[in-house]
ZAMARGU-4260 file (C-alpha; in steps of 0.2 Angstrom, whole numbers, plus 5000, padded with zeros to 4 digits):
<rodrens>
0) 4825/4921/5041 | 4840/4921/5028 | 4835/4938/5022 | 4836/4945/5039 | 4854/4934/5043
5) 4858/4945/5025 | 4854/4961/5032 | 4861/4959/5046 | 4879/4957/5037 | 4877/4970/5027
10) 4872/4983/5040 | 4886/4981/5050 | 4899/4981/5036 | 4891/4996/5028 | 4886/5006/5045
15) 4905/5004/5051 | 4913/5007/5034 | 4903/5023/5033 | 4910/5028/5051 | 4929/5025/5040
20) 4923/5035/5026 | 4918/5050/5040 | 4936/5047/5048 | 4945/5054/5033 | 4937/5070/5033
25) 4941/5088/5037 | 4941/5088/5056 | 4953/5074/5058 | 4967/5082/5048 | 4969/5098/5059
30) 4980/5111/5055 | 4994/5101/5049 | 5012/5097/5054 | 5028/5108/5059 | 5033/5116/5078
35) 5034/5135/5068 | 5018/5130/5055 | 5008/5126/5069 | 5012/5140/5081 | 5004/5149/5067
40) 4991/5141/5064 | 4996/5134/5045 | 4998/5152/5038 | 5013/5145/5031 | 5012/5143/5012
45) 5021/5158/5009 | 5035/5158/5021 | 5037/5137/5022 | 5056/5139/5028 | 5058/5123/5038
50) 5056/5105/5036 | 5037/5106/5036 | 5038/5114/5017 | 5038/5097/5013 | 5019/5094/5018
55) 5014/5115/5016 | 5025/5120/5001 | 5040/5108/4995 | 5045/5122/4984 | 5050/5133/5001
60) 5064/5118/5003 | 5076/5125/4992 | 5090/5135/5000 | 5088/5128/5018 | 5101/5122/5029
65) 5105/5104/5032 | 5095/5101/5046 | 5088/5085/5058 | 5071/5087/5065 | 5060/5079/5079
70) 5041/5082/5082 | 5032/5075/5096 | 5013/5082/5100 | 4998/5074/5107 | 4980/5078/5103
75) 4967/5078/5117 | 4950/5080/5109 | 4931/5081/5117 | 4916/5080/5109 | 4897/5083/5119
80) 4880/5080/5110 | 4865/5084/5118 | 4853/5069/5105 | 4837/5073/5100 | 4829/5059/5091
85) 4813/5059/5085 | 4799/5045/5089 | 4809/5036/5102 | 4795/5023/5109 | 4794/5027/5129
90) 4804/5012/5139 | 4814/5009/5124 | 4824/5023/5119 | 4839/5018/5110 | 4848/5035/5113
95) 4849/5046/5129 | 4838/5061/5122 | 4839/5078/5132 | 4854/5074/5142 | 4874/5082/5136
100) 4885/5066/5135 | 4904/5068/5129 | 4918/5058/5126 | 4932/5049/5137 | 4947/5060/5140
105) 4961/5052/5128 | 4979/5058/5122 | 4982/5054/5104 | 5001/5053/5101 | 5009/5060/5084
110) 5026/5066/5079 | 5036/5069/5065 | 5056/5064/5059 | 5065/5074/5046 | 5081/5078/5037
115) 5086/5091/5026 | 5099/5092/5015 | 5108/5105/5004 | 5114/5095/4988 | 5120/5113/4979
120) 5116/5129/4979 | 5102/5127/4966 | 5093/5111/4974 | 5087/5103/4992 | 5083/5086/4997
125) 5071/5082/5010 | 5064/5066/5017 | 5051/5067/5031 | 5041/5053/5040 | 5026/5062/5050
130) 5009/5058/5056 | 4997/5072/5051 | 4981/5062/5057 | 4980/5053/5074 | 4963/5057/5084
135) 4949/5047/5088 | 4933/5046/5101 | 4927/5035/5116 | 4911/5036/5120 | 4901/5029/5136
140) 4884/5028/5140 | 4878/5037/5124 | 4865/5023/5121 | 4855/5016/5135 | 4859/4999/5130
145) 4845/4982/5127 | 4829/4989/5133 | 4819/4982/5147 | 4811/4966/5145 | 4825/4961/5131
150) 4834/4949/5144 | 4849/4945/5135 | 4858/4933/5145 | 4874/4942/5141 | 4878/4960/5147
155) 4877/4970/5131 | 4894/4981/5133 | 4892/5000/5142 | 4906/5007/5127 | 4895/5015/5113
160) 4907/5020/5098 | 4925/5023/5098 | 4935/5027/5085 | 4954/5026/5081 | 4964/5033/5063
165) 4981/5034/5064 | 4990/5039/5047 | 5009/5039/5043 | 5016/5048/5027 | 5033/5044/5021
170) 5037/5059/5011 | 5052/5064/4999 | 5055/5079/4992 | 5065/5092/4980 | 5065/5110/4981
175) 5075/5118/4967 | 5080/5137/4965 | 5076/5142/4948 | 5084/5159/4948 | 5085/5174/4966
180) 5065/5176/4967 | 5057/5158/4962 | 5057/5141/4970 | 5048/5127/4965 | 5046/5110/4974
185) 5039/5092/4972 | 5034/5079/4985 | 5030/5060/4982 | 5020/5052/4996 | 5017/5034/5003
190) 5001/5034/5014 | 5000/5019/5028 | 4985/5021/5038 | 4976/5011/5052 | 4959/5010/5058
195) 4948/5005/5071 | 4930/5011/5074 | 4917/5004/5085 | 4899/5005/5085 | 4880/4999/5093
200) 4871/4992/5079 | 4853/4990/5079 | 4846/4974/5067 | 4828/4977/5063 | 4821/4959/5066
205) 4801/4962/5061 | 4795/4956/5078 | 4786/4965/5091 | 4792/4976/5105 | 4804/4973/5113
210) 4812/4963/5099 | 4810/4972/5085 | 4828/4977/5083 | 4841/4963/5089 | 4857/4974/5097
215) 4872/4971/5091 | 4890/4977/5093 | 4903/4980/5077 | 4924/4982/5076 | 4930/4989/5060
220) 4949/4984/5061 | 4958/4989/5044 | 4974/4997/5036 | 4979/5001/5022 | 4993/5011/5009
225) 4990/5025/4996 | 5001/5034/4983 | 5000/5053/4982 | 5009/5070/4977 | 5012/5089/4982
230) 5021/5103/4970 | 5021/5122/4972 | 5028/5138/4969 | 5039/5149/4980 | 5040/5167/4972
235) 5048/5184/4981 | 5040/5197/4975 | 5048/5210/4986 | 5062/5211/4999 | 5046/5212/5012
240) 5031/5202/5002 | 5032/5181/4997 | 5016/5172/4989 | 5015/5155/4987 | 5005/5143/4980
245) 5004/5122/4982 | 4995/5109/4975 | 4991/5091/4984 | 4985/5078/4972 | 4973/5067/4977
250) 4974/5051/4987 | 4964/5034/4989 | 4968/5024/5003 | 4966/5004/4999 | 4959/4999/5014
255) 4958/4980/5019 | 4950/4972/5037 | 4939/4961/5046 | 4923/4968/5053 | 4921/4958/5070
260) 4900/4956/5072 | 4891/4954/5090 | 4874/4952/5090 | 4866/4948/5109 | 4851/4937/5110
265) 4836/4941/5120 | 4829/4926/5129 | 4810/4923/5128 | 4804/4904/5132 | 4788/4907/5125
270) 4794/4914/5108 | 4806/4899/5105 | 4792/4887/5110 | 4782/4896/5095 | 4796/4898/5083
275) 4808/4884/5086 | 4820/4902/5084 | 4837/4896/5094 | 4841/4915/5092 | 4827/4917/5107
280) 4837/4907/5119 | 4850/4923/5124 | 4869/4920/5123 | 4877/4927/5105 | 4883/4923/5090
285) 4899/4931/5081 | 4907/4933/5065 | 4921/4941/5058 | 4920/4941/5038 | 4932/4952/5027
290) 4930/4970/5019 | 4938/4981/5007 | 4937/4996/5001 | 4945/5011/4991 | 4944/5027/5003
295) 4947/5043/4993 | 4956/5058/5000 | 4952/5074/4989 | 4964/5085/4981 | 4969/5101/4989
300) 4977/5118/4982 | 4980/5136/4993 | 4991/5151/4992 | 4999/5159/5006 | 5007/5177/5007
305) 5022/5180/5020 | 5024/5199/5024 | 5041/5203/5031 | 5029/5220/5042 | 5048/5225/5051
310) 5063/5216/5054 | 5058/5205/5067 | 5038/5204/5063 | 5034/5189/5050 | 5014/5189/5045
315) 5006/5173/5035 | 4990/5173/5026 | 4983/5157/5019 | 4970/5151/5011 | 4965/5132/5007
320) 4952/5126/4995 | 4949/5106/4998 | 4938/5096/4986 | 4928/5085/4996 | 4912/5085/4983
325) 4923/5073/4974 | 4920/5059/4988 | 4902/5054/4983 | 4901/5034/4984 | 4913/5022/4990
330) 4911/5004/4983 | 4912/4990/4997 | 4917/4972/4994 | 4914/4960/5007 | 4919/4941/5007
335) 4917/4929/5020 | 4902/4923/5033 | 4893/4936/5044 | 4881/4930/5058 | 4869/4917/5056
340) 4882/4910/5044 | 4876/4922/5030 | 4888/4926/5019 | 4893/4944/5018 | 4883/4954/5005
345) 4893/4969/4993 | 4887/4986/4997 | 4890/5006/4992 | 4892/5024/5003 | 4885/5039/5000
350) 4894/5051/5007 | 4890/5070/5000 | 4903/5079/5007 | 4906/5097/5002 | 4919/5108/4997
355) 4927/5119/5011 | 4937/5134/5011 | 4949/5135/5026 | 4957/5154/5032 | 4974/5156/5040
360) 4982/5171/5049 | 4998/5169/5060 | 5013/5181/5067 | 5031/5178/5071 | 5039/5187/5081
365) 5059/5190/5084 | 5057/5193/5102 | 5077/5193/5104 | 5085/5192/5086 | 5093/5174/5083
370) 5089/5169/5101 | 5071/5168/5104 | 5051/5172/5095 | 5034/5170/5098 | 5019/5165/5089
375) 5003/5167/5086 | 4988/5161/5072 | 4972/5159/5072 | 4962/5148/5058 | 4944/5148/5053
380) 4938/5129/5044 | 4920/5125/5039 | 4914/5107/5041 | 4912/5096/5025 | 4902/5086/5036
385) 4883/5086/5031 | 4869/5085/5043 | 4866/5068/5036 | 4882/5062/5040 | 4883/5067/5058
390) 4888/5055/5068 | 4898/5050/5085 | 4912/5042/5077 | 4920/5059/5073 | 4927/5074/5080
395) 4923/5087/5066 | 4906/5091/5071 | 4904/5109/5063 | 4913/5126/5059 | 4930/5128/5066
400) 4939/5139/5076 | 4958/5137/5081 | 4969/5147/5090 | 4987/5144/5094 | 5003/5149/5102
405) 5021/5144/5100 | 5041/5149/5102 | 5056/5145/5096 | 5073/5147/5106 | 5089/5145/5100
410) 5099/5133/5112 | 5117/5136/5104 | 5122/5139/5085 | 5117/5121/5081 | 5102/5117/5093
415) 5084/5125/5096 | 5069/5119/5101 | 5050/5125/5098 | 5033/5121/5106 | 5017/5128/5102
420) 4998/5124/5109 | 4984/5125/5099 | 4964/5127/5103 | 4950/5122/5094 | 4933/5125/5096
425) 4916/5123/5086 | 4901/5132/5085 | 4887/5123/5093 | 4880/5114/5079 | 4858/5109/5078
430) 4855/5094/5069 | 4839/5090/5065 | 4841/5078/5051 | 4838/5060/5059 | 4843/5049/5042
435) 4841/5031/5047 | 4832/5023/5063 | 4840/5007/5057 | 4859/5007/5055 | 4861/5022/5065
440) 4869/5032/5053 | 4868/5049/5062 | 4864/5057/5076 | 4852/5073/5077 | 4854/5083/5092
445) 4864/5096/5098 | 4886/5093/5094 | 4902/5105/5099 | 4919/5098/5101 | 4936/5107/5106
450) 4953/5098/5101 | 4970/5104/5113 | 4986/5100/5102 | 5002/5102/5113 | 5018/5100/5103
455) 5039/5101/5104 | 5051/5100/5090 | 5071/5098/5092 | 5082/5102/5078 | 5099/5101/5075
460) 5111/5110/5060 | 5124/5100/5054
</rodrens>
């Protein structure tokens, strides 16, 4: 009995932390921040020329105009899966197998503020408050809920996971001419970020069918603040041809929250009249005990090349190397009572992540000189996701493909705005890895997701 209270604590602190240790990776960052960036698809390293250097290159600050910025965008991700789990025992199947689910439609709001200012000729001040993550999932119907002859007396809930990571990054920075051909620029960053995530939990119990798991429902609710850094190199190595190349240090989050714990009770007369087990009489019993933990963010460096092709064509080529091998095990602390009035056990994630290379290709053109230009960009991104780690809570569910589109028009000679839209597609990902039938730590079956990104920035010269 007190063994099973403790496992049921320390699945659902480790299961939902795990979904938080997922949240951080590749497919919730994107392409990025910046109207012009992102119409490019973040082939920007080597041009950087507006406020957006800050988070691509800050070294491209230097020399720019003093300059208020406002970004507002929204992010409408979907994600469907097809599950495919083995050894599901006939009338109670825990997950929907051969039938494509996919998420609620939701609009994630971002934006960005940001000032520039010229101190001399030699040096630039930037401070910029954006939000280069905000996305999440909602799921439905992904599970088929208690299985017959469970009789909870309370309806377990029809939502399945969801998830919600918002981050804010206060970010000051310097760019400094060092002679006509080089730049170079550094950027302090303060990290506030916000979780919720939301899962089904299965509590292995030992009984027979249909007992053997109890069902249970988990809320991660957390925030936290991290200290991190950016530098990079601006160098003009013709009249027509830049190259640069940035650095982003890397990051842990210190994240602190509650993990509110549902577990429904199935009702059975008989067994309580054996057991004397109250837990047999239906209803539920809830806990909320406290959870900490340090959530790693991996370093990142790329280069970029900007090729002036004709006066009005710009091209950017980027490439980005993020090190997500270096997130292996996250360390858990828990404090506090979970259900049963078990206290809340320590645990430890093993997350694997791998190293991705990411490629980007974007145009600008000058459709009417100083007045109005179009872009274009694609970008190609490999999941650091393994099979292992597949799992609903997330939108980054395999190889990615963006395309984009975006303009910039000059309002008068101290207002413009720009939009852009971006598309993002996965390849249709197999996964036949099934990890845990336990804490439901992934999902085998068949993923794809798309993201749509639409975007305006206003800027004013003063």
């Amino acid at each position: 009995m007190k063994g099973m209270r403790r496992v049921t604590t320390t699945l659902a602190i480790a299961a939902l932390f795990l979904f938080a240790g997922s949240a951080f990776a590749g497919g919730y960052n994107l392409a990025g921040v910046g109207a012009k960036a992102l119409g490019m698809s973040g082939a920007f390293r080597g041009i950087s020329d507006d406020w957006s250097a800050m988070y691509w290159n800050p070294a491209g600050l230097a020399g720019q105009d003093n300059t208020l910025y406002l970004e507002v965008k929204s992010l409408y991700p979907v994600v469907w899966v097809t599950p495919e789990v083995p050894n599901q025992v006939e009338g109670y199947e825990f997950y929907r197998n051969g039938t494509e689910i996919s998420t609620r439609e939701a609009a994630f709001p971002a934006g960005a503020f940001a000032a520039v200012y010229k101190v001399n000729d030699k040096m630039t001040a930037g401070l910029a408050i954006f939000a280069p993550t905000a996305i999440g999932t909602k799921w439905e119907h992904l599970t088929t809920g208690t299985p017959y002859g469970y009789n909870n007396t309370v309806a377990y809930p029809e939502d399945d996971w969801a998830s919600d990571l918002k981050v804010i990054d206060i970010h000051p920075t310097v760019g400094y001419m060092v002679n006509d051909k080089l730049k170079v620029g550094l950027g302090l960053s303060v990290v506030y970020s916000t979780i919720t995530l939301g899962s089904p939990l299965q509590v292995p119990t030992g009984a027979p069918m249909p007992y053997q798991n109890f069902y249970a429902v988990g809320e991660l609710e957390g925030s936290g603040i991290g200290f991190g850094f950016n530098l990079g190199a601006l160098y003009d190595v013709t009249d027509k041809l830049s190259v640069g190349v940035s650095y982003k240090g890397p990051t842990t989050i210190a994240i602190d929250g509650n993990v509110n714990q549902t577990v429904y009770h199935p009702y059975n007369a008989g067994i309580y009249a054996q057991t004397g087990d109250a837990r047999f009489l239906g209803g539920t019993e809830a806990a909320s005990p406290e959870a900490t933990a340090d959530f790693p963010l991996p370093q990142e460096a790329g280069i970029g090349f900007g090729f002036k092709a004709t006066d009005a064509m710009t091209i950017g080529f980027d490439v980005m190397w993020t090190n997500w091998s270096s997130v292996e095990v996250v360390e858990i602390d828990a404090s506090g009572d979970g259900p049963y009035g078990a206290p809340a056990t320590d645990s430890e994630l093993e997350l694997n992540y791998e190293d991705i290379i990411r490629f980007n290709v974007g145009v600008d053109y000058a459709v009417m000189p100083d007045k109005f230009n179009l872009r274009l960009g694609y970008y190609y991104d490999p999941t650091a996701i393994p099979d292992e780690s597949l799992r609903p809570s997330i939108t980054d569910v395999g190889t990615k493909h963006n395309v984009s589109i975006g303009f910039a028009y000059m309002l008068n000679e101290r207002m413009f705005i720009e939009g852009y839209w971006e598309h993002l597609v996965s390849a249709e990902r197999e996964n036949e890895v099934y990890y845990s039938d336990e804490s439901l730590e992934n999902l085998p079956g068949t993923w794809k997701m798309q993201v749509d990104t639409f975007g305006l920035q206003f800027g004013f010269r003063f």
